[in-house]
C-alpha positions as MATLAB code, in Angstrom:
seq = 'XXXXXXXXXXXXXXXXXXXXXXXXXXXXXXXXXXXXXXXXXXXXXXXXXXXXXXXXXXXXXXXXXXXXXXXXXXXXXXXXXXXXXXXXXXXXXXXXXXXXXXXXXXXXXXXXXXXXXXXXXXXXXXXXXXXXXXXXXXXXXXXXXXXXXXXXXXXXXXXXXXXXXXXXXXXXXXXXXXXXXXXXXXXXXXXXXXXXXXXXXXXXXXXXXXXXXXXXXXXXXXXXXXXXXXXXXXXXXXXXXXXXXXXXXXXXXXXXXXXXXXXXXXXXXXXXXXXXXXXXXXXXXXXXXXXXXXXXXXXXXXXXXXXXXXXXXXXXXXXXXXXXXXXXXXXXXXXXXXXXXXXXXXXXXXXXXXXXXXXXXXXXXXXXXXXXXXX';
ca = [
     -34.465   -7.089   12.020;
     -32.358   -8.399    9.099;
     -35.309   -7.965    6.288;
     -35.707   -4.258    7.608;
     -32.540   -3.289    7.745;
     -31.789   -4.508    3.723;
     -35.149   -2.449    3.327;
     -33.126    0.025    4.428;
     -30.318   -0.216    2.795;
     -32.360   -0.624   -0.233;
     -33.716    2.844    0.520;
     -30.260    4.638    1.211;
     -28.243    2.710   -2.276;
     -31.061    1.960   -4.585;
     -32.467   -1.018   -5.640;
     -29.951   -3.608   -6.421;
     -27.366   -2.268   -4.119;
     -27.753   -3.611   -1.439;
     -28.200   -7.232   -0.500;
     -27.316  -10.468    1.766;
     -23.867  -10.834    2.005;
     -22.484  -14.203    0.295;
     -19.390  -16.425    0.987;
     -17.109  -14.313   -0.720;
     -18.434  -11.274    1.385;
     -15.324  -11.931    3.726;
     -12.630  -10.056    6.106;
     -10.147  -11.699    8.198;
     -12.258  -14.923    7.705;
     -15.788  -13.653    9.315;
     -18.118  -13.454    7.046;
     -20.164  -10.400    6.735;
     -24.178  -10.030    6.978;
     -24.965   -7.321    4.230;
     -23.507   -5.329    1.278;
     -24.198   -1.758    0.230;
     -22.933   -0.142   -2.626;
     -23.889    3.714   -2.051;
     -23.502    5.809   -5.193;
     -22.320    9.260   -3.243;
     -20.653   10.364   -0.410;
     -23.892   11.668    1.496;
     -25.298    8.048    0.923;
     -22.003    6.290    2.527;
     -22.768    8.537    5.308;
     -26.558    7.644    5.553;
     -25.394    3.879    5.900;
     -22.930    4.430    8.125;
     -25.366    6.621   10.117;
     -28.006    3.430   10.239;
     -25.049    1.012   10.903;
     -24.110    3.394   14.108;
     -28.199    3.354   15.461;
     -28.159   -0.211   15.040;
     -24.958   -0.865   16.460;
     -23.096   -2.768   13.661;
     -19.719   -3.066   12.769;
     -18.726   -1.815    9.614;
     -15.583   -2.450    6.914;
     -15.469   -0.545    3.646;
     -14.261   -2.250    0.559;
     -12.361   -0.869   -2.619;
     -11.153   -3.713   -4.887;
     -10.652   -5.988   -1.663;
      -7.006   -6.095   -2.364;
      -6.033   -5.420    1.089;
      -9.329   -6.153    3.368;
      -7.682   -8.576    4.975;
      -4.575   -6.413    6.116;
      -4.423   -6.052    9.818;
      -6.361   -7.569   12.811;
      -9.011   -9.473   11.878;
     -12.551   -7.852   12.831;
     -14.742   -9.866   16.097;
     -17.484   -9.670   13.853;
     -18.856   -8.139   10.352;
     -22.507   -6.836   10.283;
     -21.932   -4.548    6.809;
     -19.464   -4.351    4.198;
     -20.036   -0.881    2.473;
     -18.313   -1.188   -0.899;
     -17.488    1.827   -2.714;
     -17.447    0.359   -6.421;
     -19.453    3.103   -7.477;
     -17.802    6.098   -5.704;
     -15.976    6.544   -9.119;
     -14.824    9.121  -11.059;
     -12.103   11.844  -11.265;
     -12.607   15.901  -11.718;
     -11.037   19.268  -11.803;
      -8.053   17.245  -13.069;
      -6.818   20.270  -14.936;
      -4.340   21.963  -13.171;
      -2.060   21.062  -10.433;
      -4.287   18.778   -8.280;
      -7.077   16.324   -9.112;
     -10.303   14.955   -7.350;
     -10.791   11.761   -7.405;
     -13.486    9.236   -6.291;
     -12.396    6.389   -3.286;
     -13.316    3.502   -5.603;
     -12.014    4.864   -8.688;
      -9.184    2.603   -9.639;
      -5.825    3.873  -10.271;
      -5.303    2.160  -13.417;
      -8.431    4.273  -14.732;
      -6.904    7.465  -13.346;
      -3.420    6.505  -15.369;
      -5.145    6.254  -18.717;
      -7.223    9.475  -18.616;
      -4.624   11.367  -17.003;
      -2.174    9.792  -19.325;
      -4.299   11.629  -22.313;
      -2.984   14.976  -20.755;
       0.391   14.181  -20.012;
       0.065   14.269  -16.317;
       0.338   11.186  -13.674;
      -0.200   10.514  -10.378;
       3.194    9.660   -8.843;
       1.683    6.572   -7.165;
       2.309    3.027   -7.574;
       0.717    1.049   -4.908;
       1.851   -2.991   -5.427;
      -2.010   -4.307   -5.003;
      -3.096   -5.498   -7.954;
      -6.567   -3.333   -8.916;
      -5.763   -0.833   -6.271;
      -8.473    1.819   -5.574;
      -7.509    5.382   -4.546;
      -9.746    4.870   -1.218;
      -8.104    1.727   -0.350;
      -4.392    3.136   -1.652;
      -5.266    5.830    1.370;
      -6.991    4.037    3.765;
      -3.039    1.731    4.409;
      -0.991    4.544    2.905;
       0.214    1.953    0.249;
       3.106    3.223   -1.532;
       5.331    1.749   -4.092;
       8.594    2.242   -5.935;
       8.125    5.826   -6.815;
       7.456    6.309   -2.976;
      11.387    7.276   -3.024;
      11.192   10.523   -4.927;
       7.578   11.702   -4.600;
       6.312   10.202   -0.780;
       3.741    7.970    0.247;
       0.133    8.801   -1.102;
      -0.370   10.270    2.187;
       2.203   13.195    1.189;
       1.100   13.348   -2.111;
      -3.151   14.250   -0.714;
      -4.019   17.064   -0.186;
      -7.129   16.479    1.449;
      -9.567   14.291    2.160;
     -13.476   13.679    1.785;
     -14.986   11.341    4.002;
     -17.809    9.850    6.158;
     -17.492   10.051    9.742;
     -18.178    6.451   11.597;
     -21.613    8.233   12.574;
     -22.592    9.708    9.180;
     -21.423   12.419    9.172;
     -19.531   14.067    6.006;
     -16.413   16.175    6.337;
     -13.137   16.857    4.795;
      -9.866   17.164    6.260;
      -6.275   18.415    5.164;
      -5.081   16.665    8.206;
      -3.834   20.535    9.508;
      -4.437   22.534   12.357;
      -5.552   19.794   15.026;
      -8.092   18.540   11.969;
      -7.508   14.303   11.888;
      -5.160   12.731    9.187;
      -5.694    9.425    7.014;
      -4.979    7.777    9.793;
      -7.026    8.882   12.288;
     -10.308    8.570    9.853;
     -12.676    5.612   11.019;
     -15.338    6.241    8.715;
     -15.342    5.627    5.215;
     -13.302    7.226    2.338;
     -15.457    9.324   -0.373;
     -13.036   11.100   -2.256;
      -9.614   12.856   -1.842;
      -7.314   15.621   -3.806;
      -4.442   14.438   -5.152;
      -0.993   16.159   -6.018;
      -0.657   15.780  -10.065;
       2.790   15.495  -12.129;
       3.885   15.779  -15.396;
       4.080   12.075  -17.336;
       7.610   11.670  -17.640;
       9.371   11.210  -21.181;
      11.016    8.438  -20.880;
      11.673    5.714  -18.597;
      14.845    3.494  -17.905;
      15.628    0.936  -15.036;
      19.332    0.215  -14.514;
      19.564   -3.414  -12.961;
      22.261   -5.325  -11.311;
      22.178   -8.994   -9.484;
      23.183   -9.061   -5.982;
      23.520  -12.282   -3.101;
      23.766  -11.114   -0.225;
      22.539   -7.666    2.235;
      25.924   -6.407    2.613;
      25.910   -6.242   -1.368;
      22.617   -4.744   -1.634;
      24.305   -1.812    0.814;
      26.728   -1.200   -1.435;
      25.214   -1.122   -4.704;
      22.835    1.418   -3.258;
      25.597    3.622   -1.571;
      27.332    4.061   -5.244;
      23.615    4.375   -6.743;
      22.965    7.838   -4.423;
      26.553    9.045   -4.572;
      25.993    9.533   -8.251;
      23.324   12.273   -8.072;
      21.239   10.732  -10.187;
      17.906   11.876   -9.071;
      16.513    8.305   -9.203;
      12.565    8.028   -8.867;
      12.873    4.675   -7.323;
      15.632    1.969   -5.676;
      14.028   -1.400   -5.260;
      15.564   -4.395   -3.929;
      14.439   -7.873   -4.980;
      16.172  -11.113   -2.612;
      14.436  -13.759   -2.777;
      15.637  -15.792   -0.132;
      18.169  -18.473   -1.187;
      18.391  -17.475   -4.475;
      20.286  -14.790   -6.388;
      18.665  -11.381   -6.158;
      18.886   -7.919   -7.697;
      19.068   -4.058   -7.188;
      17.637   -1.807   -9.998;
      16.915    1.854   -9.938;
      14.427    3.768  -11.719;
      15.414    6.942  -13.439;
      13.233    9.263  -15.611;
      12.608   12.375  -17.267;
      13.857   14.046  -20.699;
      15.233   11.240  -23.377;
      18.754   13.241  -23.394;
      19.154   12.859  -19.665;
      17.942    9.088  -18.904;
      20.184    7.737  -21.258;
      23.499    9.860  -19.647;
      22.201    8.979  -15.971;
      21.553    5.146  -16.913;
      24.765    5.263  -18.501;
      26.836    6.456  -15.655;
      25.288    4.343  -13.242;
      26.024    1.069  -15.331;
      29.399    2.468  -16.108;
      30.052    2.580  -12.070;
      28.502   -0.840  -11.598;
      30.280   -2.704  -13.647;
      29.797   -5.268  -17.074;
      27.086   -7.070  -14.875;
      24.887   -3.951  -15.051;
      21.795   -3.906  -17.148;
      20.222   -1.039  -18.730;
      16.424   -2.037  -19.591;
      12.971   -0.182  -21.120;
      11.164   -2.076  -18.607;
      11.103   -2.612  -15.194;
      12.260   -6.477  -13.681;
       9.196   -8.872  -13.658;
       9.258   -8.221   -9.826;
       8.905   -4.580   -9.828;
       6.259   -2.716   -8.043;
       4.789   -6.274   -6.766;
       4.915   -7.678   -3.325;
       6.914  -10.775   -2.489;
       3.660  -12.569   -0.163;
       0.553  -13.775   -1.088;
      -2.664  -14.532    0.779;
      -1.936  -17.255    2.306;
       1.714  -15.778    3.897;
       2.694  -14.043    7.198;
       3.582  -11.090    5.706;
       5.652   -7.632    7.547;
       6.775   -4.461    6.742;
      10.216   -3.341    7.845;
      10.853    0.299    7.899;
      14.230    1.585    9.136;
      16.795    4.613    7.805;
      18.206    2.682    4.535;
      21.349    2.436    6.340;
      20.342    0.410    8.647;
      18.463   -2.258    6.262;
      21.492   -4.511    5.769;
      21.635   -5.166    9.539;
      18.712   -5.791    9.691;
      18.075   -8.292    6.992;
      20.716  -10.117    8.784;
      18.848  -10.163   12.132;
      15.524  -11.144   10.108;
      17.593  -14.300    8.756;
      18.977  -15.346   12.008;
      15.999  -15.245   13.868;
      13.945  -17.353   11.173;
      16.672  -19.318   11.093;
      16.744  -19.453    7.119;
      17.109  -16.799    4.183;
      13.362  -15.291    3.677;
      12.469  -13.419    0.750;
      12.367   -9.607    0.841;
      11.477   -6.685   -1.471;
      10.955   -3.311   -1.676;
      12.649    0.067   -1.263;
      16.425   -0.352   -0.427;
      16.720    3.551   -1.705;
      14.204    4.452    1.556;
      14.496    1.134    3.603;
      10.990    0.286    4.205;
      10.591   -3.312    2.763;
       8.420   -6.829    3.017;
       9.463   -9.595    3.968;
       7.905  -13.302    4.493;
       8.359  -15.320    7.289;
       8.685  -19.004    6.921;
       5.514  -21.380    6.544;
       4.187  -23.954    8.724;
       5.893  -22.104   12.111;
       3.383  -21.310   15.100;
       1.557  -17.915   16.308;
       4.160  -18.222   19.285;
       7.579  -18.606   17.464;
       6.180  -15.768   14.612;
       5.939  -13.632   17.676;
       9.199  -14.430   18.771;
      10.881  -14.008   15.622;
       8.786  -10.377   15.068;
       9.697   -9.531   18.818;
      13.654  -10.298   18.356;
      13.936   -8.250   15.114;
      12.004   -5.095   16.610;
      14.408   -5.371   19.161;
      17.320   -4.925   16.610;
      15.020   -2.031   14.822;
      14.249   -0.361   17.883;
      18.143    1.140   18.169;
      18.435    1.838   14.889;
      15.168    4.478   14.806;
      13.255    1.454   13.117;
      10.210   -0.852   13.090;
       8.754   -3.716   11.992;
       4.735   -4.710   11.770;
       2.824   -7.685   10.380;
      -0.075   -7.034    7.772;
      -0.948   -9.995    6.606;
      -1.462  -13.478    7.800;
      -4.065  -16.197    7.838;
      -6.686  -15.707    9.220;
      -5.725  -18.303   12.527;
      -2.967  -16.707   13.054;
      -3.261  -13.399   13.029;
      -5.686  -13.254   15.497;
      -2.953  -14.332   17.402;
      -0.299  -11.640   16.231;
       0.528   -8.331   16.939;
      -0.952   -6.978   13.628;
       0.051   -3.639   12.202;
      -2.837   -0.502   12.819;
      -3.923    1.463   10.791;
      -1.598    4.386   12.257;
       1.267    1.660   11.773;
       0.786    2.163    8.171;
       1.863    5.783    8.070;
];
C-alpha cells in the first residue's frame, strides 16, 4: 500500500514532490508517513481526495511555524505542504490574491514597490498567508486594522474530500474557521504603505502601571496603529505605541504622547527589540489571554497568583488579547489548574484564556485551544 500510494502522489504533484516522510516530517511529535507538495489548488484537492478514499489523516504545512499549535494529531498519514502554492495577483487595486504558501515577507517587498501593504503582522517568524489564516494570527497592527480574518475577503480552498470551493464566510457559507481542508489562496484587504513610522516607548513594573499608561495613550486621540505591552516577568517591562501616517502628523502625535508621559518617554524610528515577537518558544506552555483591555490588569494579577510567580507576558494591551508563559518543569495537572483558575477570573469579565503551545507530553494532556478558539 505505501509504494502505491507515493505512486500516487507522484502522479497528482509531479515527480519529486512527493516522497517518504523523514524525521523532521513532524506534528505534535508523531511523525508523518508521506509529503506532497501540489503545485495548484485542483492538485491539493486531488490529494486530499486520495487521502479521504484511503482513509488518512491529513495536516497541511506553510513554513511549519505553527504546526505544532493545538492538540496534537493521534496519528499523521500525509503532510501536504503548500511551498509551492505561491504567488500574488490582481494586486492592483483595493484587494489582492494571494497564494496559501506565499510568504508574507515576499508579499511586503512587491507590494512595497507600489506603495501599498498588507496591514498584517503575524509574530511567526516566516509566516505564510495560508498558515497566518488557518490560526487567525494577528500582530501589533491587529489594533487598528483587525485580525487577518477581518482583513480577507474570501477564501479559496480544498474541501477535506477534494473538493475546491471558495467562501466569503457570508450567508450560512463556512468561515476560516470552520474550513478542514486545506488553504489554496485567499483575497486580501490592501492599504496604502504608510509614510512614516514612530513608536513612542515607556518602561513600566507592574499591571496596574501598564493600565494606566494605556488609559492616557487612548485618551489622547491619537489614532495609534498598535499598543503592545512587553513584561517580562520579574524584570522591568515596557508599553510602546505605534503611530503612523504623514511625516507632519507622527511627529505632533509622538510628541504629545511623550509630552503626557513624562521625561521617561522615548520617541524611537524603530520598534523595541521585542516588538511583533512572541514571548514562548517551542519548548514552552504557551496561552493566549483575550479579555476587554480593561480587564487585562486583573487579570495579569490572577495569572501571577495562580503560578505562584511573575510570568512573562506580551502582546496587545491597546486590545487585551496577550501571551503569556507558564512556568517550566510544573505537571499536566497543576497547568490545568492554573489555566482552570484564571478562566474562572476571565469568565466574568467577558474573557478567555486557551493554550497553543506545549510539548508535545503535555499537551496531550491539556485543554488545547481549537481552531475556532483562534478567532
Amino acid at each position: 500500500m505505501t509504494d502505491s500510494l507515493l505512486d500516487a502522489l507522484v502522479d497528482i504533484c509531479g515527480p519529486g514532490f512527493a516522497r517518504p516522510a523523514r524525521s523532521v516530517d513532524r506534528v505534535g511529535g508523531q511523525r508523518a508517513g508521506h509529503v506532497a507538495v501540489p503545485a495548484t489548488g485542483r492538485a491539493a484537492g486531488a490529494a486530499l481526495r486520495l487521502a479521504a478514499e484511503r482513509g488518512l489523516s491529513v495536516r497541511a504545512r506553510g513554513s511549519g511555524s505553527k504546526i505544532d499549535w493545538g492538540t496534537p494529531p493521534a496519528g499523521l498519514d500525509l503532510i501536504i505542504d503548500t511551498g509551492r502554492l505561491n504567488g500574488m495577483w490582481d494586486h492592483h487595486g483595493a484587494t489582492a490574491t494571494v497564494a496559501a504558501g506565499t510568504s508574507l515577507a515576499a508579499v511586503r517587498v512587491a507590494l512595497a514597490l507600489q506603495g501599498k501593504r498588507l496591514a498584517v503582522d503575524p509574530p511567526s517568524p516566516g509566516a505564510t498567508v495560508g498558515g497566518m489564516l488557518a490560526v487567525n494570527e494577528a500582530g501589533p497592527l491587529a489594533h487598528r486594522y483587525g485580525s487577518p480574518a477581518d482583513q480577507t475577503l474570501s477564501v479559496m480552498y480544498a474541501e477535506a474530500d477534494g473538493a475546491e470551493l471558495e467562501t466569503d464566510g457570508e450567508n450560512g457559507r463556512p468561515g476560516i474557521a470552520n474550513i478542514r481542508g486545506v488553504i489554496t489562496a485567499a483575497v486580501l484587504r490592501l492599504h496604502p504603505l504608510p509614510e512614516t513610522r514612530r513608536w513612542v516607548g515607556r518602561s513600566v513594573t507592574t499591571p496596574a502601571g501598564v493600565a494606566e499608561l494605556v488609559e492616557q495613550a487612548v485618551e489622547q486621540d491619537l489614532e495609534p496603529s498598535a499598543i503592545e505591552v512587553d513584561l517580562p516577568g520579574a524584570a522591568e517591562g515596557t508599553v510602546a505605541v505605534l503611530i503612523e501616517g504623514d511625516t507632519g502628523s507622527v511627529a505632533g502625535r509622538a510628541a504629545k504622547l511623550g509630552q503626557v508621559w513624562g521625561p521617561e518617554a522615548a520617541v524611537v524610528e524603530h520598534g523595541p527589540p521585542w516588538w511583533g515577537r512572541y514571548p514562548f518558544g517551542a519548548g514552552d506552555v504557551a496561552v493566549r489571554i483575550s479579555v476587554p483591555p480593561e480587564g487585562l490588569q486583573a487579570v495579569t494579577y490572577a495569572l501571577r497568583d495562580a503560578c505562584g510567580v511573575p510570568v512573562p507576558l506580551r502582546g496587545s494591551a491597546g486590545l487585551g488579547t496577550v501571551h503569556a508563559v507558564l512556568p517550566a518543569g510544573l505537571p499536566a495537572r497543576r497547568l490545568a489548574e492554573i489555566v482552570d483558575g484564571v478562566d474562572q477570573v476571565l469568565m466574568a469579565r467577558s474573557g478567555k484564556i486557551v493554550v497553543v503551545s506545549a510539548p508535545p507530553a503535555l499537551a496531550v494532556a491539556l485543554p488545547m485551544a481549537t481552531p475556532r478558539d483562534l478567532f
